[in-house]
C-alpha positions as CSV (number, residue, x, y, z in Angstrom):
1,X,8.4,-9.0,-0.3
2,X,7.4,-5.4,0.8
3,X,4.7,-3.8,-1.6
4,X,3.2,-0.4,-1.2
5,X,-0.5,0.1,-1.3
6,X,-2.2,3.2,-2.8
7,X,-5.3,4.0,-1.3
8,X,-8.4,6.3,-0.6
9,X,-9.5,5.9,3.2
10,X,-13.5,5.8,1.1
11,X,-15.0,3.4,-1.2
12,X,-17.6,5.7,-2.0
13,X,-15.7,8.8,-3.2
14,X,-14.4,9.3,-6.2
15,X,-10.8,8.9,-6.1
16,X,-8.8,12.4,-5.9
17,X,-4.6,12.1,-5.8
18,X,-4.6,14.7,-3.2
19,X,-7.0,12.4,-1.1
20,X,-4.6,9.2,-1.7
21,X,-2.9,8.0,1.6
22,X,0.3,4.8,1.2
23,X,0.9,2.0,3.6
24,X,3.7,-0.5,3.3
25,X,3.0,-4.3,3.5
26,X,5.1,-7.0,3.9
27,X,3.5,-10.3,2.1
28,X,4.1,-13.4,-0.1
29,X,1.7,-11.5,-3.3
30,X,-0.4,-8.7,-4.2
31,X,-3.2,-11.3,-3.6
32,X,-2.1,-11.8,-0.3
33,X,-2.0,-8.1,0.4
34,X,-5.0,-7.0,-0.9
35,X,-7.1,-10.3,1.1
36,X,-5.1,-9.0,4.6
37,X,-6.6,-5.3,3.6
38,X,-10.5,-6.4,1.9
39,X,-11.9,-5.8,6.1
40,X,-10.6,-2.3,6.0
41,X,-12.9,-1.1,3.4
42,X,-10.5,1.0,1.6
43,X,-10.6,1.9,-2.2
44,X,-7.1,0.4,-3.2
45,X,-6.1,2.2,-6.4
46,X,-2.4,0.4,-6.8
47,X,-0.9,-2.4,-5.2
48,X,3.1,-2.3,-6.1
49,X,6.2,-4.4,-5.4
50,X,9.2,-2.4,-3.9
51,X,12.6,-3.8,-5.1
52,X,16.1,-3.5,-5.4
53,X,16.7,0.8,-5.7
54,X,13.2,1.7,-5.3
55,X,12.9,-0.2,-1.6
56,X,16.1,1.2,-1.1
57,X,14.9,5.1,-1.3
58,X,11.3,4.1,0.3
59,X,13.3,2.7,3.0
60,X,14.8,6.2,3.7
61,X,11.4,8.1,4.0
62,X,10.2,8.4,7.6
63,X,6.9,7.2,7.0
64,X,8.3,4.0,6.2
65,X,6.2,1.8,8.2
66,X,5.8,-1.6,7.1
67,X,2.9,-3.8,8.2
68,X,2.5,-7.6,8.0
69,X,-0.2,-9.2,6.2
């Protein structure tokens, strides 16, 4: 499964949506994703899984990157 991570690059700063950076992860679970990303020390705001229409149209972005876990 592919799920996109929301995320500020600071755990100490208050979260601001102009501040919030994606990454795509492939993984088994959100669990699973956010253990492969706890080392990082980033403030994940949303973890969600990309199906079906929505994968489709993320798919087409060019910053479509996917990472494994």
């Amino acid at each position: 499964m592919i799920y996109k991570v929301y995320y500020q690059e600071n755990m100490l700063e208050v979260p601001v949506r102009e501040n919030t950076k994606t990454l795509y992860m492939e993984a088994d679970s959100e669990r699973e994703v956010r253990f492969a990303l706890k080392d990082r020390k980033y403030n994940i705001e949303l973890v969600q899984k990309l199906e079906g229409s929505h994968l489709e149209y993320e798919q087409a972005s060019v910053n479509f990157n996917v990472e494994k876990a």
